[in-house]
N, C-alpha and C positions, 0 to 999 in steps of 0.2 A: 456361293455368295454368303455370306456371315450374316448373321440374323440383326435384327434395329437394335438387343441390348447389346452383341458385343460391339457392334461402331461405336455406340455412347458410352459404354465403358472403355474403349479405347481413346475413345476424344477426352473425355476427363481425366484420363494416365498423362496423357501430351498436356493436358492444360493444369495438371500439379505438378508434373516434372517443369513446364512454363515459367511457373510462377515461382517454385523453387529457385529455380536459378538465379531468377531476376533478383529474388533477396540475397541471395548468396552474395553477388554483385555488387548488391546496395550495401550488405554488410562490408564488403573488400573495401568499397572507396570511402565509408566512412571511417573505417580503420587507417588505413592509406592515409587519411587528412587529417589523420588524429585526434579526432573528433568533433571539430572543427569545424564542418562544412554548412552546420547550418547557424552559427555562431555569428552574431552581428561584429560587423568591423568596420571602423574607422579611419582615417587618412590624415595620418601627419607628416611634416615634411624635413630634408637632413640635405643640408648643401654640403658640398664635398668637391677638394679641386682634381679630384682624380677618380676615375671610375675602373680601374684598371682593373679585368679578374671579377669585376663584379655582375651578376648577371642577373636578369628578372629571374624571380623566382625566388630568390636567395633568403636566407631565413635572419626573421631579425629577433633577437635574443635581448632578453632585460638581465641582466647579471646572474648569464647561461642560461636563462629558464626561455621557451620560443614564445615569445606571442603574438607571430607575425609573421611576416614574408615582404620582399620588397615589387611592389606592384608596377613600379616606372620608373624609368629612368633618363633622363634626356639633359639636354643642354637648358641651363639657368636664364641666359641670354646677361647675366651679371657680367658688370665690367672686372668686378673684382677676381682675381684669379681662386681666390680661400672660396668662390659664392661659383665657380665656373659649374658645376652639374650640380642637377637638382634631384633626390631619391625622393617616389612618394612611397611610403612608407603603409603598408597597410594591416592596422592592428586590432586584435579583440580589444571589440568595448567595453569588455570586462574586466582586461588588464590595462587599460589605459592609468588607472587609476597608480601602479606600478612607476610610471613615466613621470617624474616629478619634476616638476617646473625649471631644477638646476641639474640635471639630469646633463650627462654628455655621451656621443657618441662617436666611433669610432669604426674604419675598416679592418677586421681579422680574419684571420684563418686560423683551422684547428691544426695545421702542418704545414711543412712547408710548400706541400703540392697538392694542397688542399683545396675546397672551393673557398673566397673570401664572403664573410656575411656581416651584416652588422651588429656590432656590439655595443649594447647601452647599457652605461653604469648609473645606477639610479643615486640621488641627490639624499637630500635632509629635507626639502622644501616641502612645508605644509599641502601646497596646492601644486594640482598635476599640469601637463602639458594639456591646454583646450583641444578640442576636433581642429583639422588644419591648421594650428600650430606648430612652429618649428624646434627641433632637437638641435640645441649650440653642439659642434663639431670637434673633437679633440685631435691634434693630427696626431697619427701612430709613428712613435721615433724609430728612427732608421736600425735596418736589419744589425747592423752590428751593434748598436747598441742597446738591441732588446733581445740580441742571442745569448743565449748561455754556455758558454764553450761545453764546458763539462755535459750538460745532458745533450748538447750538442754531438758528442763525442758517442755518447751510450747510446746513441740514437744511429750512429753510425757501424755500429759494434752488432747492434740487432740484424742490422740491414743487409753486413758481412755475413749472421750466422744464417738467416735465411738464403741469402745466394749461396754458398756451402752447402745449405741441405739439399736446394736445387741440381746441384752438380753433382752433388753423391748420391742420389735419388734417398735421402734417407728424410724423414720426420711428411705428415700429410700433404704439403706442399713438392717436397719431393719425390713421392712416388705418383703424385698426380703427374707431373712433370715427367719424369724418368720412364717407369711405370704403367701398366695396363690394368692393377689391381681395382683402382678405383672403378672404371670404366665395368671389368667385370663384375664387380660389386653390383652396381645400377641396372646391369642386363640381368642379373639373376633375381633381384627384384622383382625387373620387371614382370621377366618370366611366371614369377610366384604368383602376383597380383593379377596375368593373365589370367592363369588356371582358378582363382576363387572365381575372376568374374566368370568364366565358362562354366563354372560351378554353381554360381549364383544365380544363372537365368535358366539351368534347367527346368523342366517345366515338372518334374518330382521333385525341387526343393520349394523349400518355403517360399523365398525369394522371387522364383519362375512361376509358381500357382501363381502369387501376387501379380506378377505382369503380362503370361499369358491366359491365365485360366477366368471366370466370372464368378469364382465361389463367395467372392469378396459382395460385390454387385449382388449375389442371390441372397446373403445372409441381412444387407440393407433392405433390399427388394422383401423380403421375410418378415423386416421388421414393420417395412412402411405398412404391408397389407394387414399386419397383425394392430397398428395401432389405426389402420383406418377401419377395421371391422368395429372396435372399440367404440373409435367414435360415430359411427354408425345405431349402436345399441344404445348409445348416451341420447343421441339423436334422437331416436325412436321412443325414448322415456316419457308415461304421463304426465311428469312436471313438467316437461318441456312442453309437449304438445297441447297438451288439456291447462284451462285455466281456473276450474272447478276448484281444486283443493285448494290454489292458490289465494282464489276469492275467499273460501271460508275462511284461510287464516288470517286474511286480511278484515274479515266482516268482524272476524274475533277480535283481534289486535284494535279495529276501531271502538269494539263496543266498552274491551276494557279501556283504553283511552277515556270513553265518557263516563264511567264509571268514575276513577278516578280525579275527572276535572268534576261530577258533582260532589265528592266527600271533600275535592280541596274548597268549593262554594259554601257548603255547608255550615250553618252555624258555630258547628265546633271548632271549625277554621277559620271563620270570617270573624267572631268575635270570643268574649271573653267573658260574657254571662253563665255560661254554663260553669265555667272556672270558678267563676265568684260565689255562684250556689255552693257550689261544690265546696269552698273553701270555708263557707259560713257554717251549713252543714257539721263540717269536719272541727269549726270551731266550737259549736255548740254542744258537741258532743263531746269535745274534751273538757266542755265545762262542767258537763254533767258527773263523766268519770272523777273529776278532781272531788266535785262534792258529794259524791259519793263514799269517797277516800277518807274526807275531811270529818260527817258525820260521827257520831258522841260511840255508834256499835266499832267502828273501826281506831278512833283516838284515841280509845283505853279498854283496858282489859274488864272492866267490871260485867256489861253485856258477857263476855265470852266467859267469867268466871262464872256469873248466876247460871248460862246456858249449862257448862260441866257440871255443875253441882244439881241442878232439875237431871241433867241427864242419870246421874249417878243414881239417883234415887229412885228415878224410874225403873232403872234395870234391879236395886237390890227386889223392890217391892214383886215386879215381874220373877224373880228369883223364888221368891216364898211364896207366890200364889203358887207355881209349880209345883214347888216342895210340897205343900198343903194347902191345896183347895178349899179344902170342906173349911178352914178356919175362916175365909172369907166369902166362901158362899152361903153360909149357912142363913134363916132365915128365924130374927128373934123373936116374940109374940108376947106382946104384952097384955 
């Protein structure tokens, strides 16, 4: 019996292989609808005295470009034969704006065994066809006089060389035809792409570990235990648990808070007295420095002349006591 992690790792292979698909899916039909499917659309409408060839579904095209499909089709109940069926018309809101108020339209085909759809040739007119508004109807002139012989002709010249290659089994159409090439083409293929997948689910490739083995599942399983021991120790932390340090740095943070709400109360901040000392101070001292400057020693040279010249004197006299003492020590007696 298989142990509880391979079931759950096999219920998860089914539930992403699940969900894969279903996008895969979702991608095909919105591809399919050309992208389109969630695109708001609108309903105008196109009376028409003939419906021949034309079928729900049918793609309705602004001058070749699609922006639309025709959603219904029924009887007008109009007496007028030009008004006999009524098309609703169902368009992106987007390109409504495309559908110009003089806009005509018409039944075509892109061949002549082609499906028919509708063809609208967009106008001049400033302002578009409203929501439920109707497309004026142009009737399509008669097959001979909208045929063009000549490419008529080329057109028949192709269709010749294709039945020809059919008959002589020659060019892709006729060796499909003729031929078994193609056919074995596609068996050998298939063949090829059997043996990768036989390859691929081995349980020694990469591919087969992945879907039969749990290394994948252990190496998750490895991680989670690895980060729940983590947070286990994180858990276990005295920050976490203990509110002690928390508190101090909180007692701290409050004290400097009042700290600083008393220096912003403080008179040095609250007022402007201390500036003003300060500033008188600062004035009265430059007044003293200026007259100091101004004084009779510093406004002329005569003070520092008399000073050099005492000074000079002092030092010759200091000079000759040196030289000779006894001339000035001596002691005279009268």
């Amino acid at each position: 019996m298989p142990s509880a992690p391979t079931v759950g790792w096999a219920k998860l292979r089914v539930t992403a292989v699940t969900v894969a698909a279903l996008a895969i899916l979702f991608v095909l039909v919105l591809l399919l609808s050309g992208g389109t499917l969630f695109q708001s659309r609108v309903s105008v409408y196109l009376y028409v005295p003939d419906a021949t060839g034309l079928a729900t579904g049918a793609a309705v095209r602004v001058d070749g470009i699609d922006v639309g499909s025709t959603s219904r089709i029924g009887l007008s109940g109009s007496a007028l034969p030009a008004r006999a069926i009524r098309l609703t018309l169902s368009v992106q809101r987007a390109r409504l704006p495309a559908i110009t108020s003089d806009s005509t339209a018409e039944l075509t085909a892109d061949s002549l065994v082609g499906d028919q759809f509708v063809d609208i040739t967009s106008g001049t007119a400033a302002t578009h066809v409203p929501v439920g508004g109707e497309i004026r109807y142009k009737g399509a002139p008669g097959l001979m006089q909208s045929l063009d012989l000549t490419q008529f002709q080329q057109q028949l010249r192709l269709v010749d060389a294709v039945l020809r290659d059919m008959e002589t089994g020659h060019g892709p159409i006729g060796k499909f035809v003729q031929g078994d090439q193609l056919y074995s083409d596609v068996l050998h293929r298939m063949a090829t792409l059997q043996v990768d997948l036989r390859a691929a689910v081995k349980t020694t490739g990469a591919v087969g570990s992945l879907i039969y083995t749990d290394s994948h599942y252990r190496r998750i399983d490895d991680s989670l235990l690895r980060l729940d021991s983590t947070l286990a120790r994180v858990q276990s932390s005295p920050w976490l648990r203990e509110t002690g340090q928390y508190q101090q740095f909180l007692d701290a943070a409050r004290d400097l808070r009042q700290s600083v709400s008393a220096v912003r109360s403080g008179p040095l901040f609250q007022s402007d007295d201390l500036y003003a000392d300060l500033s008188r101070r600062l004035s009265t001292l430059v007044r003293t420095v200026d007259d100091f400057n101004s004084s009779p020693a510093f406004s002329s040279s005569l003070v520092y002349d008399n000073l050099t010249g005492m000074s000079r004197e002092w030092g010759a006299l200091a000079r000759a006591v040196r030289e000779n003492p006894k001339k000035y020590l001596g002691v005279s007696v009268f």
